[in-house]
N, C-alpha and C positions, 0 to 999 in steps of 0.2 A: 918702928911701930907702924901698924898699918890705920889709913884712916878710912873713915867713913864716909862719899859726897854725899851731901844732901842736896835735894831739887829746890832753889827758892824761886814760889810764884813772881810771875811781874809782878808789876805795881798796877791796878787800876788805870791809873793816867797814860800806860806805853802805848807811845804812839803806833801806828799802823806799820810801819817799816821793823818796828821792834819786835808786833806779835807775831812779821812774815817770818822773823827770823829764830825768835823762842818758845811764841807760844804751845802748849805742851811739851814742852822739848823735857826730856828727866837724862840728869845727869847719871853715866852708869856709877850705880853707888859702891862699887868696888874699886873700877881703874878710873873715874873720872873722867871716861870719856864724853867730849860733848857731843859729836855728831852722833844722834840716833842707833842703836841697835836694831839689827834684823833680826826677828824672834821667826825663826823659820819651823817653830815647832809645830806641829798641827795639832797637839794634845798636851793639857795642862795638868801636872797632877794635883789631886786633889782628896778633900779627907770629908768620908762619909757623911751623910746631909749638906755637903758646899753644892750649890748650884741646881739646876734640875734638869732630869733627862732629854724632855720635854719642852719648846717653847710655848707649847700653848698654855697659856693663864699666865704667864710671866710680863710682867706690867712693862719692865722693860730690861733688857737681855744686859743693854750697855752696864746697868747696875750690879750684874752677877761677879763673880770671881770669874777669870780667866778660865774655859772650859776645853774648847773645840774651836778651831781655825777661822771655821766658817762664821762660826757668831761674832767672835767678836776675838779679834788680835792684837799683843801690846805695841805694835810697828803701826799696827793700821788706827789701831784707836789713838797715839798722839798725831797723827796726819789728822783725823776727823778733830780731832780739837781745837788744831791749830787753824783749820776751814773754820770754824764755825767763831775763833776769836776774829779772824779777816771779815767775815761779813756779818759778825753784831749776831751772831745767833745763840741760840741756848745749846743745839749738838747739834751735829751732823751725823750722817753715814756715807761710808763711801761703798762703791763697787766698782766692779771689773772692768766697766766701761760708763763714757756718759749716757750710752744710750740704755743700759743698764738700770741707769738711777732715774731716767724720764720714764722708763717702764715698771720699773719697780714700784715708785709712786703714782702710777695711772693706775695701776691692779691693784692698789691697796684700798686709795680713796673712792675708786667708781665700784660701781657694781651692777648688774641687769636691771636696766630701768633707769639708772640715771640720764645727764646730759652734761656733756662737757663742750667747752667752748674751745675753739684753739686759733691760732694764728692761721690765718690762709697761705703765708710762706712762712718756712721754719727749716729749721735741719729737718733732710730729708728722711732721714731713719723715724725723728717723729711724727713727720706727716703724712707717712705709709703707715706707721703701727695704727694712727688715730681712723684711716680710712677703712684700713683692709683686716685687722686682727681685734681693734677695742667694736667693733658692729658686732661681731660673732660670738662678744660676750653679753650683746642684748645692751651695749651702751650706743646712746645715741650720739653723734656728733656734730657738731656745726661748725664750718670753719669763716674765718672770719678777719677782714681786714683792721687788724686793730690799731690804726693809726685815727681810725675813725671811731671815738669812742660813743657814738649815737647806734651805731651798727651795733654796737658790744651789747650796749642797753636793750637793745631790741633783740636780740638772741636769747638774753637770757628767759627761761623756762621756771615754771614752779619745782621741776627735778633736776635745775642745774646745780653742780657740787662741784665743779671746778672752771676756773679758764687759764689756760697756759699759752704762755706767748714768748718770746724773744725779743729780747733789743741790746744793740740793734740788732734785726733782723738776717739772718743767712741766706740767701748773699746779697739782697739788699740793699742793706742798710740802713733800712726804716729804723726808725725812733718810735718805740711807746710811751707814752707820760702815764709813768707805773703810779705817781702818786693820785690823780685822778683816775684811771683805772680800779687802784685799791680803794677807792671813796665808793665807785658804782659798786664793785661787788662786795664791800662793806654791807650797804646798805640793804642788798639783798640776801645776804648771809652764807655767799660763795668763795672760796677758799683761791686764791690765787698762787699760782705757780706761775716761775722765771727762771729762765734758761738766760743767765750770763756769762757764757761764755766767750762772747767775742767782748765786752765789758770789762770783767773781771771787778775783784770788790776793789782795785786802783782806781777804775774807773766810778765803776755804782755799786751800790751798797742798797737792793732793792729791799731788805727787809727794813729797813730804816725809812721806805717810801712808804709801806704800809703792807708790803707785799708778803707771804704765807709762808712759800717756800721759793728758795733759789737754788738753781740747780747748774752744776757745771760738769762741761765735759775736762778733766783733768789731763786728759790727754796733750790738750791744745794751750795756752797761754800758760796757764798757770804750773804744769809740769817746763814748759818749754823746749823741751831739750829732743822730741820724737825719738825716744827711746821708751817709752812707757804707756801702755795704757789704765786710763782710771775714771771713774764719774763719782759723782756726790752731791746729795740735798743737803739743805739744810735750814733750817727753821727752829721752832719752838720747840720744846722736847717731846710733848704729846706727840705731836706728829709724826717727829723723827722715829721714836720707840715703837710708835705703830704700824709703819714704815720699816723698822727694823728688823721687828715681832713677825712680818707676812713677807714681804719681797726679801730681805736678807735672809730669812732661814728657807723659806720656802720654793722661791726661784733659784738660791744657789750659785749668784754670782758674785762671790767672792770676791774683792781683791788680794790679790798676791801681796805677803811682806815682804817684796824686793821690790814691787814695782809702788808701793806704800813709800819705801826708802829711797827709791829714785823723785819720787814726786815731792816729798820733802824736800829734799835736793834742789831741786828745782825752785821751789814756794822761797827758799833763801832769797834767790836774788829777783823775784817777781817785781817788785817794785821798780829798780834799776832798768828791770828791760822792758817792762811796759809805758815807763817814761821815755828810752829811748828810745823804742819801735814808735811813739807816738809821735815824736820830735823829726824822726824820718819821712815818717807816714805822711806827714803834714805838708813835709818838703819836697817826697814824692807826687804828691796828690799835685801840688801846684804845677808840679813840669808836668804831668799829665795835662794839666786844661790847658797846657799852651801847645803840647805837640800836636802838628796837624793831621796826624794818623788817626785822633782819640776825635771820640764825639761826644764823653760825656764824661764827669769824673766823679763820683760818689761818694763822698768822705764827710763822717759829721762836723769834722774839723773848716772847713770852707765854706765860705760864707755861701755857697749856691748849691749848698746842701738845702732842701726844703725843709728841714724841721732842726736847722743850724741854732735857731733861738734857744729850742727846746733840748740838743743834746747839750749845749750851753749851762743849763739850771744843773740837768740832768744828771754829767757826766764831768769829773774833775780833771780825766786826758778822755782823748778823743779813740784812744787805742790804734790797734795797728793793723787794722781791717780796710782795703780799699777795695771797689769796685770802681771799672771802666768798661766803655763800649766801643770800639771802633768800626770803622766802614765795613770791611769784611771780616768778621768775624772768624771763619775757617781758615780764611789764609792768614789771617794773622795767627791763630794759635798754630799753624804748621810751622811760620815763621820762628815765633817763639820758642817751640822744644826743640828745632833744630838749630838756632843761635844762641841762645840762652849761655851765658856761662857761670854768673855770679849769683843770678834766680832762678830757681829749680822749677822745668816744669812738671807740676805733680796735684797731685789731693793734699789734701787736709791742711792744716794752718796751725798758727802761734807755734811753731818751731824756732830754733835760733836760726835759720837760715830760710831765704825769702823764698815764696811756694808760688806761682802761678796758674790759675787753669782752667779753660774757656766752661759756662755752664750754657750748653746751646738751648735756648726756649725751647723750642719746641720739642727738644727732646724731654728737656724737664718737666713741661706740661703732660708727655705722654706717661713718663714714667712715673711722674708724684706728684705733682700739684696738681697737674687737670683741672686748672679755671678756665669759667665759660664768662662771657659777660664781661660788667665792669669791672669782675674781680680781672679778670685775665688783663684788660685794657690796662689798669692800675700797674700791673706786674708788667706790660711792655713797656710802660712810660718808662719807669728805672731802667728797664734790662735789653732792649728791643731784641733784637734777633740773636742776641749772647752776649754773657756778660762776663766780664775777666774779674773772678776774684785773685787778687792781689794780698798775701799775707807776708808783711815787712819784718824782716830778719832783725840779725843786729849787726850786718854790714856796713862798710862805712857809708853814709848817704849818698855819695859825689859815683859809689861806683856803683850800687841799685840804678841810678837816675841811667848813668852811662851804660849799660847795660840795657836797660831797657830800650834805651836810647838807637842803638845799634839793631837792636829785635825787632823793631815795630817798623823800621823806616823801611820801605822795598826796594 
């Protein structure tokens, strides 16, 4: 006799490691498979009056029956559920990339005439879209050190609708204190967005600080694995839905249901390796301030982190995010890709395997940030003439240290 599974909800009480590993998860109610199915269908069938052609006047799309790929997918809508159990939301969306989902919610919430506030250092996809593509839609920008929340205050405008920031910051490291943050633009009735991606909700959990919307690139930590690209908000359902209703149907980027299934995948063991990257990172950072090559070591985790108190309250691991500075910068990153063996030098970060890779000032300032002033000054104190982001693997510790050990020394 054949049986039927049926999906039973957690329980309210499941812990955080439980929701990484169930939340939405629907047993296949035929063969009982537990790991997720890939619904690689692009078309749902469907019986006369189900759904509508149409997303315009659809309050919110997530509520329809299974239609069309784009809207809304059964692989991709348990990944958004299980986002949105991890960081205490009411839904998520995802898309095709993180910078996807930081764009998709800038085009939804602003529009000609407003003002948005943003971080003066950020991922640099965000801090070129805010310069050079949100002015052309008639939105105004201000960018803004938000470590300094006096500064923020004073930005804001009677057409301000949003301020978006990071923390920590890329590549940085800055710290925001998102719940003072969310108190100032409480007050003046501005919608807050966060980019936690170098955080993850192991670390923070901004909507729980007071914050709007959080935003992640899923590429990086919480997929882990650099094999997948993905982005995704998430917050209240209003949001998300209107969010959903204008940037999902209408920008048209997608996420893939395989790369939906790899990211799940991944969301499994998030907890495990953002505890170990951080436990590294930690042990990393320290042989950094004692090699004589380094002249500077970045990590919230260390007590000569400048806002160490603060990622202290903030953040429950430190994560697996370092920056360093050393004497020569150029020669050291030649040294680096050319010895390197157990840390890759490359872009991007929260991989399973450790990434290194020099971001020279001054090339940054030409090509994205372009701070003049004290903003600029501010960004040498951290970084001065190039700065090594450092993103820790899940190698063993003794051979990261040793490894780099051998790279930096001439």
């Amino acid at each position: 006799m054949s049986k039927t599974f049926v999906t039973q909800p957690l329980p309210p009480s499941a812990g955080p490691e439980t929701r990484a590993l169930d939340a939405g998860l629907i047993i296949d109610a035929a063969t009982g498979a537990i790991a997720p199915n890939i619904s690689m269908s692009v078309n749902n069938a469907l019986m006369p009056g189900d759904g509508a052609f149409s997303a315009d006047g659809v309050e919110d799309l997530a509520a329809l029956p299974y239609l069309y790929a784009r809207w809304t997918n059964p692989t991709v809508r348990q990944l958004e559920q299980r986002l949105a159990a991890l960081e205490g939301a009411e839904d998520a969306l995802a898309s095709a990339t993180g910078m996807a989902a930081i764009a998709g919610m800038m085009l939804t919430l602003l529009k000609a005439g407003d003002h948005l506030i943003v971080s003066d250092v950020c991922y640099a996809g965000a801090a070129e879209l805010t310069q050079r593509i949100l002015p052309d839609f008639g939105i105004a920008v201000t960018a803004v050190n938000m470590a300094r929340l006096d500064l923020v205050e004073a930005a804001i405008r009677p057409n301000t609708r949003l301020i978006h920031c990071e923390s920590p910051v890329n590549p940085i490291l800055r710290i925001v204190d998102l719940s003072a943050l969310s108190a100032i633009a409480a007050r003046h009735g501005v919608l807050v967005s966060v980019d936690s991606t170098f955080a993850t909700p192991v670390a923070t959990r901004p909507l729980s600080l007071g914050v709007d919307l959080v935003i992640h690139s899923l590429t990086k930590f919480i997929n882990g694995h650099g094999d997948a690209l993905g982005g995704a908000v998430m917050g209240r359902r209003e949001l998300v839905a209107q969010i959903r209703g204008r940037a999902g149907v209408y920008l048209g980027a997608a996420l893939p249901a395989q790369s939906a299934w790899l990211i799940m995948r991944g969301i499994d063991t998030l907890y495990p390796r953002l505890r170990m990257a951080s436990e590294t990172a930690l042990a990393v950072a320290h042989f950094l301030e004692r090699h004589s090559q380094v002249e500077r070591v970045l990590y919230p985790g260390l007590q000569s982190h400048p806002q160490h108190e603060l990622a202290g309250r903030q953040m429950d691991v430190f994560g697996g995010m370092i920056a360093f500075r050393t004497r020569d910068p150029k020669a050291t990153a030649s040294r680096l890709a050319e010895r390197l063996r157990v840390v890759h030098y490359a872009f991007s970060l929260g991989h399973q395997r450790s990434l290194v890779v020099l971001l020279d000032t001054d090339e940054m300032m030409a090509s994205t940030y372009r701070l003049t002033g004290e903003a600029l000054a501010d960004y040498r104190a951290y970084a001065g003439d190039g700065l090594f982001r450092l993103s820790i693997g899940l190698e063993t510790p003794a051979d990261i240290i040793a490894d780099l050990d051998q790279a930096l020394t001439p």
